[in-house]
PyMOL Python script that loads the backbone (N, CA, C, O; Angstrom):
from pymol import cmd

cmd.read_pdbstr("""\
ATOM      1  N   UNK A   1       3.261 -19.986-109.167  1.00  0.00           N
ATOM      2  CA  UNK A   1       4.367 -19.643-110.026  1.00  0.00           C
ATOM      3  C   UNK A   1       4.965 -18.340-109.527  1.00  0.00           C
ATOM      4  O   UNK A   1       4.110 -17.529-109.171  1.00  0.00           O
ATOM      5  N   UNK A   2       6.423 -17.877-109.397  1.00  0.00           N
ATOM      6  CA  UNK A   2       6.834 -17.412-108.801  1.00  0.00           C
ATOM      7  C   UNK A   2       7.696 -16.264-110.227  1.00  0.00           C
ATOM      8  O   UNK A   2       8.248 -16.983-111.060  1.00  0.00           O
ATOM      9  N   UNK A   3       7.787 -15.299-110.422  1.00  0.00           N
ATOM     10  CA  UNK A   3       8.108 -14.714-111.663  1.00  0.00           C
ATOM     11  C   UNK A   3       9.322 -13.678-110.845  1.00  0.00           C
ATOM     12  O   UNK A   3       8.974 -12.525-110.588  1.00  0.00           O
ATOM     13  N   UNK A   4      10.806 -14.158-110.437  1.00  0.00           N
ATOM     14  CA  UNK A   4      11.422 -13.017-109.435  1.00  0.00           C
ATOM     15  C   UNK A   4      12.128 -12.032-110.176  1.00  0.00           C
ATOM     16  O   UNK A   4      13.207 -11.675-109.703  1.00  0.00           O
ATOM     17  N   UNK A   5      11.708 -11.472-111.340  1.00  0.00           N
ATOM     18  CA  UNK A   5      12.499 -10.578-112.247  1.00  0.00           C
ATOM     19  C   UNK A   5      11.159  -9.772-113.685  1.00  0.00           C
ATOM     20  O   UNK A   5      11.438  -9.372-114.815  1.00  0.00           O
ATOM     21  N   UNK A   6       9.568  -9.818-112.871  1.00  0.00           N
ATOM     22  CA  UNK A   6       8.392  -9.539-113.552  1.00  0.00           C
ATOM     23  C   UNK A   6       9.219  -8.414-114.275  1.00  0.00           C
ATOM     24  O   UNK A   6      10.275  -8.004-113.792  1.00  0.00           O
ATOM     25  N   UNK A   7       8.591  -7.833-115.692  1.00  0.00           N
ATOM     26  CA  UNK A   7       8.713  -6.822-116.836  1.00  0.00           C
ATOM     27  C   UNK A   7       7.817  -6.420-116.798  1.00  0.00           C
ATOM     28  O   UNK A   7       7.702  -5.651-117.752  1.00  0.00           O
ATOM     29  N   UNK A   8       6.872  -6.449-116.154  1.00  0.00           N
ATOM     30  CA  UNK A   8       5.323  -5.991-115.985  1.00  0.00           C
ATOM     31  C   UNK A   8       4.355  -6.336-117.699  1.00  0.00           C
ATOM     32  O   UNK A   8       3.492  -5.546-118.081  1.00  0.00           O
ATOM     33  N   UNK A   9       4.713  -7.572-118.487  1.00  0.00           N
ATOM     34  CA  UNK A   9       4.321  -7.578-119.600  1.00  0.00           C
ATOM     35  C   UNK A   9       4.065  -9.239-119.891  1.00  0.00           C
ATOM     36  O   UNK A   9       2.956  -9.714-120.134  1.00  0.00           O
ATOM     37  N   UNK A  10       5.240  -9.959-119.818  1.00  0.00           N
ATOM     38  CA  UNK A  10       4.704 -11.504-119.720  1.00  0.00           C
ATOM     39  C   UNK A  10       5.932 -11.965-118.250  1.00  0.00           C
ATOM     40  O   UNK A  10       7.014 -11.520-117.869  1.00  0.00           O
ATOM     41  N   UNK A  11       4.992 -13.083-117.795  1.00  0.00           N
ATOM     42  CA  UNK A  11       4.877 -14.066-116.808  1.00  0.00           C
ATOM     43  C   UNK A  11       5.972 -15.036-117.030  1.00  0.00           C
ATOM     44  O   UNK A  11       5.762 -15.892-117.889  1.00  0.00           O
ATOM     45  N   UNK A  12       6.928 -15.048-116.504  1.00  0.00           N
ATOM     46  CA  UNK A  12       8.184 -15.994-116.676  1.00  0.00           C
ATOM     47  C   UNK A  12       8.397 -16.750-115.627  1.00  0.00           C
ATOM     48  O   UNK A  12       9.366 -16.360-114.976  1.00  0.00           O
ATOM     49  N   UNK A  13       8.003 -17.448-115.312  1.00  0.00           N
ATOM     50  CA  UNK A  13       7.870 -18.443-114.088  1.00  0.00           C
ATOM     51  C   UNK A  13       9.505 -18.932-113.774  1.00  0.00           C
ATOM     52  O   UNK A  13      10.172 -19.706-114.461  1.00  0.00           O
ATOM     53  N   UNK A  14       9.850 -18.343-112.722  1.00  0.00           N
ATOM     54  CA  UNK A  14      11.497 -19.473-112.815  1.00  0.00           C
ATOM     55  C   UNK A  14      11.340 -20.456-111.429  1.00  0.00           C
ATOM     56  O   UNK A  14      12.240 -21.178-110.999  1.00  0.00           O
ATOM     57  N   UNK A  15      10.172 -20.330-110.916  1.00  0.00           N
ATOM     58  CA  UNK A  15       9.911 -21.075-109.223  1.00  0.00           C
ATOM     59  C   UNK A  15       8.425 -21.455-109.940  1.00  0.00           C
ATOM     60  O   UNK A  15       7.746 -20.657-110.586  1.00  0.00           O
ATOM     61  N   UNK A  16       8.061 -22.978-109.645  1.00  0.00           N
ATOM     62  CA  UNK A  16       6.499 -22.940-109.708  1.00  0.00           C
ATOM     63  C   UNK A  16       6.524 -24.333-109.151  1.00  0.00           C
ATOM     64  O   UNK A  16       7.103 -25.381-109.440  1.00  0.00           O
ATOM     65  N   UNK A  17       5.677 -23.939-108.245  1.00  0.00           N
ATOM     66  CA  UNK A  17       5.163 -25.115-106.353  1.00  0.00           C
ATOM     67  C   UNK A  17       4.081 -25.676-106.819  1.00  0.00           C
ATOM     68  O   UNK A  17       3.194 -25.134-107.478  1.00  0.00           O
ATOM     69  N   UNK A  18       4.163 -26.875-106.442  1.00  0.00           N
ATOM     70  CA  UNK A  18       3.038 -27.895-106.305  1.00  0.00           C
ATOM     71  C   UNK A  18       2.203 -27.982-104.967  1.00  0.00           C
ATOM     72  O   UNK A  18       1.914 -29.162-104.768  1.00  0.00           O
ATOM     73  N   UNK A  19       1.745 -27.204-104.045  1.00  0.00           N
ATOM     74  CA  UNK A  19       1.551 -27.819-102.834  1.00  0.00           C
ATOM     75  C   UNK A  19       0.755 -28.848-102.540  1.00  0.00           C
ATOM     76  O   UNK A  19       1.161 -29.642-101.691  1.00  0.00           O
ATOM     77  N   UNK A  20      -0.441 -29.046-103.118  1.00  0.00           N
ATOM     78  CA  UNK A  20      -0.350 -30.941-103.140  1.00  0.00           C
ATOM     79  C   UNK A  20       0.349 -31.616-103.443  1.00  0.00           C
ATOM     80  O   UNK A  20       0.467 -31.581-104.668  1.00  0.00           O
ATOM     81  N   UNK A  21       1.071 -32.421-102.911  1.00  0.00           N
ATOM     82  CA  UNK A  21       2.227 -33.136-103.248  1.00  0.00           C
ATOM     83  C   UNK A  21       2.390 -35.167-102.754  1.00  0.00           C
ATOM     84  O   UNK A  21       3.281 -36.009-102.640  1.00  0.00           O
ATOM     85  N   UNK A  22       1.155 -35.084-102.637  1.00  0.00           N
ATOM     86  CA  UNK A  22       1.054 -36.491-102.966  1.00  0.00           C
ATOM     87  C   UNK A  22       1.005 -37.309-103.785  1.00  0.00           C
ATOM     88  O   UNK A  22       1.332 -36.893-104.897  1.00  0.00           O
ATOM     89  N   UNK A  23       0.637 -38.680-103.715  1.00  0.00           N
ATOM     90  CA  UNK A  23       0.933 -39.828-104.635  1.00  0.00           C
ATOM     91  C   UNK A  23       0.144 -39.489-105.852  1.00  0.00           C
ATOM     92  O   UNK A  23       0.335 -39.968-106.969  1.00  0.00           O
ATOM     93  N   UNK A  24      -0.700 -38.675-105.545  1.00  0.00           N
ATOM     94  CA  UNK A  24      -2.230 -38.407-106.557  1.00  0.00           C
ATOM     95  C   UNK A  24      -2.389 -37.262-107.175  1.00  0.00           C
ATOM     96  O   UNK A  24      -3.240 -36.915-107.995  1.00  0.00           O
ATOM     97  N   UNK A  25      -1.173 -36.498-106.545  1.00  0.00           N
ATOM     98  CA  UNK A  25      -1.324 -34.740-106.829  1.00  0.00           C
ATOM     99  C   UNK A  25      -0.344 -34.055-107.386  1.00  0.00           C
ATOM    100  O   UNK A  25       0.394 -34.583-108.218  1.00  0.00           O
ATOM    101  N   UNK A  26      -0.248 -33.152-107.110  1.00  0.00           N
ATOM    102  CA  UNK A  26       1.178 -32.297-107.705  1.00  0.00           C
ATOM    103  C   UNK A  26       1.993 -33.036-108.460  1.00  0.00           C
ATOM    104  O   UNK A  26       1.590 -33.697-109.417  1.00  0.00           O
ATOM    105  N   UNK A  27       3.610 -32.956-107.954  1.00  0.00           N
ATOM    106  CA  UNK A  27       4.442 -33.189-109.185  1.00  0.00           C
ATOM    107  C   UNK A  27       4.524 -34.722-109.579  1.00  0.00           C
ATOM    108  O   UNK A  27       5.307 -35.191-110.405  1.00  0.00           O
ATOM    109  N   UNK A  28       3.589 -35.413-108.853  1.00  0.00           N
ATOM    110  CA  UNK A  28       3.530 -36.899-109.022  1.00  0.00           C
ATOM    111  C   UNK A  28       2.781 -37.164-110.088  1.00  0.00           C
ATOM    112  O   UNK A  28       3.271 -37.851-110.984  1.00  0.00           O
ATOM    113  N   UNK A  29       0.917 -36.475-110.242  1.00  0.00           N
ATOM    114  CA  UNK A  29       0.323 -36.608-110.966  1.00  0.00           C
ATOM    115  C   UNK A  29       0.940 -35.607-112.302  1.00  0.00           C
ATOM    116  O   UNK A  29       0.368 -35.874-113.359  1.00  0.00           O
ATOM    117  N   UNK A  30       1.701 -34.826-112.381  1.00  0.00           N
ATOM    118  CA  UNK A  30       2.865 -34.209-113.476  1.00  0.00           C
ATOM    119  C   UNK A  30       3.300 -35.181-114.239  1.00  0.00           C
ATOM    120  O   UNK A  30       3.263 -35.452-115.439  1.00  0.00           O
ATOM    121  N   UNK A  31       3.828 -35.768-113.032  1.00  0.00           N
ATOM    122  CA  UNK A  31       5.086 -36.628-114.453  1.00  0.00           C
ATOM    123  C   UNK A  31       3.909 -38.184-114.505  1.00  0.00           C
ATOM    124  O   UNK A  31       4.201 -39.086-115.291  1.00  0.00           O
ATOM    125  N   UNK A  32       3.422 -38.236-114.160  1.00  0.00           N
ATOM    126  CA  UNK A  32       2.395 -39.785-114.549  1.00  0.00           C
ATOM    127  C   UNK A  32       1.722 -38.611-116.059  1.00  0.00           C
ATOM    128  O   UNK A  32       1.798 -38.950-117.240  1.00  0.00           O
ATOM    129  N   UNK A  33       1.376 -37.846-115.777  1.00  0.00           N
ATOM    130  CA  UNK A  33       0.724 -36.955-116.935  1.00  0.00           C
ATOM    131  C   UNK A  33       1.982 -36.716-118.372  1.00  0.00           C
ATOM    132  O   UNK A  33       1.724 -36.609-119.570  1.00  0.00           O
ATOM    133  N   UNK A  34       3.116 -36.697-117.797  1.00  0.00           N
ATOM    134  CA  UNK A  34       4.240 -36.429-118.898  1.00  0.00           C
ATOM    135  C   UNK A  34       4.882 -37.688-119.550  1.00  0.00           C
ATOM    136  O   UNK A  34       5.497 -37.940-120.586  1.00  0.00           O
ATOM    137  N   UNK A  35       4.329 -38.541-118.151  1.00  0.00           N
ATOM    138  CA  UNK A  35       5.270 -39.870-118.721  1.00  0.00           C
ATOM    139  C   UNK A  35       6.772 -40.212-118.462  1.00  0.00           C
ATOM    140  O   UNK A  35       7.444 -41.107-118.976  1.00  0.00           O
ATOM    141  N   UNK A  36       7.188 -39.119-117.380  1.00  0.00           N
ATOM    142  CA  UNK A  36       8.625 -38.792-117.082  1.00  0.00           C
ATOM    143  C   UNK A  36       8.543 -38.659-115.619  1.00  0.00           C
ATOM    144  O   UNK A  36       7.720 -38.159-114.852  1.00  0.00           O
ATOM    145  N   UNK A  37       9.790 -39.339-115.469  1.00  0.00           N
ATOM    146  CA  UNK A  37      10.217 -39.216-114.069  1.00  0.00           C
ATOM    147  C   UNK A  37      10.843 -37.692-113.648  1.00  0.00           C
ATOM    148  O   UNK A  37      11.241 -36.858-114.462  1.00  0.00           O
ATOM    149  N   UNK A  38      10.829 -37.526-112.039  1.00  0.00           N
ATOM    150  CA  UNK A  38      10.563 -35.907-111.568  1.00  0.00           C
ATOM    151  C   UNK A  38      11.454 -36.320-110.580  1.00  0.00           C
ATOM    152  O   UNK A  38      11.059 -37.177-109.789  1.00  0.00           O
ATOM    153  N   UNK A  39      12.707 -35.824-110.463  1.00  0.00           N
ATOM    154  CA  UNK A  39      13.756 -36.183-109.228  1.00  0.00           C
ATOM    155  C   UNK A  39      13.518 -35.684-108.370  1.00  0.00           C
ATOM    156  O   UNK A  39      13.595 -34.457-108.308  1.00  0.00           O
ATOM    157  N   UNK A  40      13.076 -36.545-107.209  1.00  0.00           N
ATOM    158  CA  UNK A  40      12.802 -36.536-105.694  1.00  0.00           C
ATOM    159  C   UNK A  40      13.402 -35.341-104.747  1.00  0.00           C
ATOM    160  O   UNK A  40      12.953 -35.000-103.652  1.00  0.00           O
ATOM    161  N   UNK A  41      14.414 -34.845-105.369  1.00  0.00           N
ATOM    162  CA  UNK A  41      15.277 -34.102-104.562  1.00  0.00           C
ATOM    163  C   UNK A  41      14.145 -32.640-105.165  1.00  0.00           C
ATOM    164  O   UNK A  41      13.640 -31.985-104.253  1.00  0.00           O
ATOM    165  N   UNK A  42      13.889 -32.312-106.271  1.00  0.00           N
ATOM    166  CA  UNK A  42      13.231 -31.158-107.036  1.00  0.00           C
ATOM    167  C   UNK A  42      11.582 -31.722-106.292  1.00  0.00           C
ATOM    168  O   UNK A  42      10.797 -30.793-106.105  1.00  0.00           O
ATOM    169  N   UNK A  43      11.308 -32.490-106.075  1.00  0.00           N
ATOM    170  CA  UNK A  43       9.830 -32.480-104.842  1.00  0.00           C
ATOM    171  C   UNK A  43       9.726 -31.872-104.217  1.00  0.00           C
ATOM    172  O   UNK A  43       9.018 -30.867-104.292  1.00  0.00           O
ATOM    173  N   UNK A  44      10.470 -32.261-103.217  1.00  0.00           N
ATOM    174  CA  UNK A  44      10.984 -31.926-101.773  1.00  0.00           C
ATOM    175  C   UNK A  44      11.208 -30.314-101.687  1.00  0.00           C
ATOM    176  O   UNK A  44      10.607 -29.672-100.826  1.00  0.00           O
ATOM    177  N   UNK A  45      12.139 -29.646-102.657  1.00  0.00           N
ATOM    178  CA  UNK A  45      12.092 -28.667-102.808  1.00  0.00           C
ATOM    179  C   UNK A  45      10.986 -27.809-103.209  1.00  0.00           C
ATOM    180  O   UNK A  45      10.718 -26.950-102.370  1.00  0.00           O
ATOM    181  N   UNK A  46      10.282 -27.805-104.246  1.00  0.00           N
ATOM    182  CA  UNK A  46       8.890 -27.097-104.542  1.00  0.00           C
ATOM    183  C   UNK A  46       7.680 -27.805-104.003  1.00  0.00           C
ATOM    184  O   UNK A  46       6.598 -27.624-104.560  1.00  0.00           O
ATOM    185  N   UNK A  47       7.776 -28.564-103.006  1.00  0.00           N
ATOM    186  CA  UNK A  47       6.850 -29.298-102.150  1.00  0.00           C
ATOM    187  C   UNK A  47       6.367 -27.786-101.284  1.00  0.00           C
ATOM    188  O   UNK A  47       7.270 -27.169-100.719  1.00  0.00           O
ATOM    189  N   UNK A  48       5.010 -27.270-101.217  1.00  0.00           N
ATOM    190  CA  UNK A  48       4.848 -25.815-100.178  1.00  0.00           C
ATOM    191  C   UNK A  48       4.607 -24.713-100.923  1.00  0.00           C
ATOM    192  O   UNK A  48       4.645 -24.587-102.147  1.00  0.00           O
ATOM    193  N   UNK A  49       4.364 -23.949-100.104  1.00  0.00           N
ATOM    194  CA  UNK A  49       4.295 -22.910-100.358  1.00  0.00           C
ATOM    195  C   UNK A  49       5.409 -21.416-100.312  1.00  0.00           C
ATOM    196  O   UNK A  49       5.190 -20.207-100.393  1.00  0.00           O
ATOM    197  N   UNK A  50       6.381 -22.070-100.179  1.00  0.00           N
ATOM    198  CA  UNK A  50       7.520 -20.657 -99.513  1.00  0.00           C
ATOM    199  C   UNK A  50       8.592 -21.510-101.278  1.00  0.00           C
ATOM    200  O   UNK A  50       8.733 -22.560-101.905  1.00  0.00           O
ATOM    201  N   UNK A  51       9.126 -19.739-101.234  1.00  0.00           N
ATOM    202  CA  UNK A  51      10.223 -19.948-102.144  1.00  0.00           C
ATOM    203  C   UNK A  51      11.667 -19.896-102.149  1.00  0.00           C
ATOM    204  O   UNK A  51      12.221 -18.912-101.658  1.00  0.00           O
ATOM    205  N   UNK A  52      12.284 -20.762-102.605  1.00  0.00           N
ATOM    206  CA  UNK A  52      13.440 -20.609-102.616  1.00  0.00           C
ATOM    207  C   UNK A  52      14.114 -19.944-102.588  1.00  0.00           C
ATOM    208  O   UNK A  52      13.733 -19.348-103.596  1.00  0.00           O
ATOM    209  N   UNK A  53      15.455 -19.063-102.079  1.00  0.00           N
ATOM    210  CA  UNK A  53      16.179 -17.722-102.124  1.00  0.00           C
ATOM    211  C   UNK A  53      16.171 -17.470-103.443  1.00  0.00           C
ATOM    212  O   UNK A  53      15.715 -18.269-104.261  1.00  0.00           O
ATOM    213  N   UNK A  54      16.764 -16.140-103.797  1.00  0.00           N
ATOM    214  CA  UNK A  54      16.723 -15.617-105.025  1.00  0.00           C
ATOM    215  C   UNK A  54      17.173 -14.435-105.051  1.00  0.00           C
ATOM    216  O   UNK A  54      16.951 -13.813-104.012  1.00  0.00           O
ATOM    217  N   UNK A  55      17.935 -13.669-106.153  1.00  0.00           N
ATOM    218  CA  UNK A  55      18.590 -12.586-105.987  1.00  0.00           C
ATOM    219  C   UNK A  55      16.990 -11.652-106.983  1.00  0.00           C
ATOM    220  O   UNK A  55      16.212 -12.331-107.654  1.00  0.00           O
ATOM    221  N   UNK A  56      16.864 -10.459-106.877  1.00  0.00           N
ATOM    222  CA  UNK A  56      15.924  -9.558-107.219  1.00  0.00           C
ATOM    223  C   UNK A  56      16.529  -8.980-108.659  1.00  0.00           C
ATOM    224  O   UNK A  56      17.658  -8.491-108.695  1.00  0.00           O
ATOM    225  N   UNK A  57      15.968  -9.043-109.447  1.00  0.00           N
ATOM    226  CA  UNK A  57      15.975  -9.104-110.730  1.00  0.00           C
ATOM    227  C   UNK A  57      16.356  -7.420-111.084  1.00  0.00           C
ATOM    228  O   UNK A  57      16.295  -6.633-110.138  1.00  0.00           O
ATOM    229  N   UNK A  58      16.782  -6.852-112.579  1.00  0.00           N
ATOM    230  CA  UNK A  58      16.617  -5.259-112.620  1.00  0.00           C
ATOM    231  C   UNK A  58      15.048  -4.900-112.544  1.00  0.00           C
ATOM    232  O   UNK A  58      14.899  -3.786-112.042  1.00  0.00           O
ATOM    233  N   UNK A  59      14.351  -5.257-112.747  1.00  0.00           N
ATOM    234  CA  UNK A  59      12.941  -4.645-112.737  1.00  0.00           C
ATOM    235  C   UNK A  59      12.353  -4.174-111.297  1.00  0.00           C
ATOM    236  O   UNK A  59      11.525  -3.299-111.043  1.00  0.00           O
ATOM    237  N   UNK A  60      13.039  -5.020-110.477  1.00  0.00           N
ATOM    238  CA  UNK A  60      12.873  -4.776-109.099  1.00  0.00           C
ATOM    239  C   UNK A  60      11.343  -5.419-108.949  1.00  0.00           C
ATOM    240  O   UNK A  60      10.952  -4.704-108.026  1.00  0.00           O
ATOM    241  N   UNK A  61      10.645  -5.963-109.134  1.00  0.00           N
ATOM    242  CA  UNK A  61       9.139  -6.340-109.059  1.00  0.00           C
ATOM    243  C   UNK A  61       8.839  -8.319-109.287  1.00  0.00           C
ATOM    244  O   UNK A  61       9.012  -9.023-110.282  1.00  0.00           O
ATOM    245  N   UNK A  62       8.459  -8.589-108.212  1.00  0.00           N
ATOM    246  CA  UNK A  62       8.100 -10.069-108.319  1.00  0.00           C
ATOM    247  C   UNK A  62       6.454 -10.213-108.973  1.00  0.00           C
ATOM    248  O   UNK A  62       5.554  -9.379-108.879  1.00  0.00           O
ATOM    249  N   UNK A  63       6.421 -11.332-109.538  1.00  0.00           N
ATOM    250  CA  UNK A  63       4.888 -11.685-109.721  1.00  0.00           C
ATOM    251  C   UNK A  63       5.190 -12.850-109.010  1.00  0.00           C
ATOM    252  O   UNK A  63       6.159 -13.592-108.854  1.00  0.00           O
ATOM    253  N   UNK A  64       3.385 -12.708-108.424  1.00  0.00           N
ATOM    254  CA  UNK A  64       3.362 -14.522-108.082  1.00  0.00           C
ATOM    255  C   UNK A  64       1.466 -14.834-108.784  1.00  0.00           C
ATOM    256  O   UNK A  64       0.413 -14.197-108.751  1.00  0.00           O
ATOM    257  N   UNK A  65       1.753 -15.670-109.139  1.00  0.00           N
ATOM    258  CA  UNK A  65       0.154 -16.434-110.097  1.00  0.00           C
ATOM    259  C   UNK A  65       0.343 -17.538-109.554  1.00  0.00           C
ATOM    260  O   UNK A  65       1.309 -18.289-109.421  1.00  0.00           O
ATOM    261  N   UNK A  66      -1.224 -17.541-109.109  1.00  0.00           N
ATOM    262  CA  UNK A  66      -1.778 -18.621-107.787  1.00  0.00           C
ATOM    263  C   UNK A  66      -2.888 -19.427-109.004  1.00  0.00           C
ATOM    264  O   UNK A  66      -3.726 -18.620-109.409  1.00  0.00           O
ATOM    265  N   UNK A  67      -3.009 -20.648-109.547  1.00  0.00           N
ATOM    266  CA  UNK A  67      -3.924 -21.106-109.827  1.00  0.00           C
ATOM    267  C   UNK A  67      -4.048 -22.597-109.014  1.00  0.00           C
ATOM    268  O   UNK A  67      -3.319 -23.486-108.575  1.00  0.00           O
ATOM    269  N   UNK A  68      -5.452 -22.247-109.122  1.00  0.00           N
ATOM    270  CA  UNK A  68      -6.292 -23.436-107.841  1.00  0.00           C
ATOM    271  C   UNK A  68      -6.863 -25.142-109.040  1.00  0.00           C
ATOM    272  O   UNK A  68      -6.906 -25.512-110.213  1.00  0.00           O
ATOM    273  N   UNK A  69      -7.080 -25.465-108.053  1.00  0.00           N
ATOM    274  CA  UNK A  69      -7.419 -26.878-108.158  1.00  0.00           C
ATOM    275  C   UNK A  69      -9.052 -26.500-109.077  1.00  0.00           C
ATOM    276  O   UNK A  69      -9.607 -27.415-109.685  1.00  0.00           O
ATOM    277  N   UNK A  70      -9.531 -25.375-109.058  1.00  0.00           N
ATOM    278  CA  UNK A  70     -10.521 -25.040-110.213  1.00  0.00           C
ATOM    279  C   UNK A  70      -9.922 -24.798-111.573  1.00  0.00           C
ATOM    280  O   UNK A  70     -10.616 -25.003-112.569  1.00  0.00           O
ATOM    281  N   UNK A  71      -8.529 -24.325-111.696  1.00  0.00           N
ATOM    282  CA  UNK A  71      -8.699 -23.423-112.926  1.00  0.00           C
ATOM    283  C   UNK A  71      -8.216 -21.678-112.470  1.00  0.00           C
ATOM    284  O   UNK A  71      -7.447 -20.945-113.092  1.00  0.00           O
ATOM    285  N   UNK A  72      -8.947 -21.391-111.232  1.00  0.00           N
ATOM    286  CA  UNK A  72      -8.925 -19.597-110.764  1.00  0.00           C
ATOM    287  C   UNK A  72      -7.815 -19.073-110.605  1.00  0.00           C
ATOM    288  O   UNK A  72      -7.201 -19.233-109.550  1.00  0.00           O
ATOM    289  N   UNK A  73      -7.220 -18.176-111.844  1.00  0.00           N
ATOM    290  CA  UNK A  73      -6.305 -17.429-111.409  1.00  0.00           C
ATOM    291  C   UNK A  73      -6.145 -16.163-111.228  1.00  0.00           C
ATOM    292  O   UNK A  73      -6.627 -15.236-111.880  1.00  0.00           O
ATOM    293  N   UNK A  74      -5.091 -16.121-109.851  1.00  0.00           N
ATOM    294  CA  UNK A  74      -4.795 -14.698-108.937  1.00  0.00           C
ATOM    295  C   UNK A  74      -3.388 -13.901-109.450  1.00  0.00           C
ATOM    296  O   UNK A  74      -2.783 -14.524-110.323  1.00  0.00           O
ATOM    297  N   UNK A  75      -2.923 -12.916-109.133  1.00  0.00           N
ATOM    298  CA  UNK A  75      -1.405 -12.321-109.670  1.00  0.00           C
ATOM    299  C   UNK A  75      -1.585 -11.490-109.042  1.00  0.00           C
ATOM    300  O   UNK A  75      -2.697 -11.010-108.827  1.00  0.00           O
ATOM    301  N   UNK A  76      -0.373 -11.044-108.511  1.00  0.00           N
ATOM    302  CA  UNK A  76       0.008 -10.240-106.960  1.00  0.00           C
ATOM    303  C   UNK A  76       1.293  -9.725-107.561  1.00  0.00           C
ATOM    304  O   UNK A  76       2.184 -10.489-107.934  1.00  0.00           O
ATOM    305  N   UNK A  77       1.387  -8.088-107.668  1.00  0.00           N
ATOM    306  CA  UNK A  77       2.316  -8.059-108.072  1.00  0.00           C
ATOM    307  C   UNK A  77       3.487  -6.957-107.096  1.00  0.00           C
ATOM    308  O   UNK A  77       3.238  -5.754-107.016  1.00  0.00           O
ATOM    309  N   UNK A  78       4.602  -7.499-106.484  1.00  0.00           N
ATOM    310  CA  UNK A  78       5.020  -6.865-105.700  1.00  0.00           C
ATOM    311  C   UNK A  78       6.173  -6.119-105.810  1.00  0.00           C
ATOM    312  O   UNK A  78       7.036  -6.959-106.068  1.00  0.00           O
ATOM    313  N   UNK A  79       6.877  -4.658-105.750  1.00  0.00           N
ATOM    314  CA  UNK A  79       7.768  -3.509-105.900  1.00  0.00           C
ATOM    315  C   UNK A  79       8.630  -4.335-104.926  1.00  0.00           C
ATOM    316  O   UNK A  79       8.169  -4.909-103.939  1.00  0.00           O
ATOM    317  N   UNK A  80      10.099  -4.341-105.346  1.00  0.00           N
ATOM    318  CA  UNK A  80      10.858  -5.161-104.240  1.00  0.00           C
ATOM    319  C   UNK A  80      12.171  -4.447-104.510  1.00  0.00           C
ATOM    320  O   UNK A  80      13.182  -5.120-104.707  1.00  0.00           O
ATOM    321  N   UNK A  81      12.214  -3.027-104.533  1.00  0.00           N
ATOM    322  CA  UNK A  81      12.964  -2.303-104.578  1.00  0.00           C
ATOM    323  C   UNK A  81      13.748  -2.292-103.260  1.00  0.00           C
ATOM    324  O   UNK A  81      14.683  -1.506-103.104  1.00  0.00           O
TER     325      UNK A  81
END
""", "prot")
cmd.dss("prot")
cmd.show_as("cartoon", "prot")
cmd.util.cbc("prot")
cmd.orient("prot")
């Protein structure tokens, strides 16, 4: 999850990647889980690990929260002044 405008207080995800992205995984096993279809074109795009352009928010500071195929979550929080 990609947070490009952090407040240093809550986590606002406006980018969040699937990188498993097979028939069984990511945004496939999503929408079999939601019951809703997930347009192919929005796959393809958050398919990986790299993010989409983005203009830098006033706070000047990105978060990114990494959770794994356990559950384990990481937060990295970066000054992008």
């Amino acid at each position: 999850m990609l947070d490009t405008d952090y407040d240093g207080r809550s986590l606002y995800p406006r980018q969040v990647f699937f990188p498993m992205s097979g028939a069984k995984d990511g945004w496939s096993r999503l929408a079999r889980n939601l019951k809703a279809e997930i347009d192919d074109e929005l796959i393809e795009a958050y398919r990986g690990t790299v993010s989409l352009p983005f203009e830098p928010g006033p706070y000047g500071r990105v978060a990114v929260k990494i959770v794994d195929d356990r559950g384990i979550e990481s937060l990295k929080i970066v000054e992008i002044v």
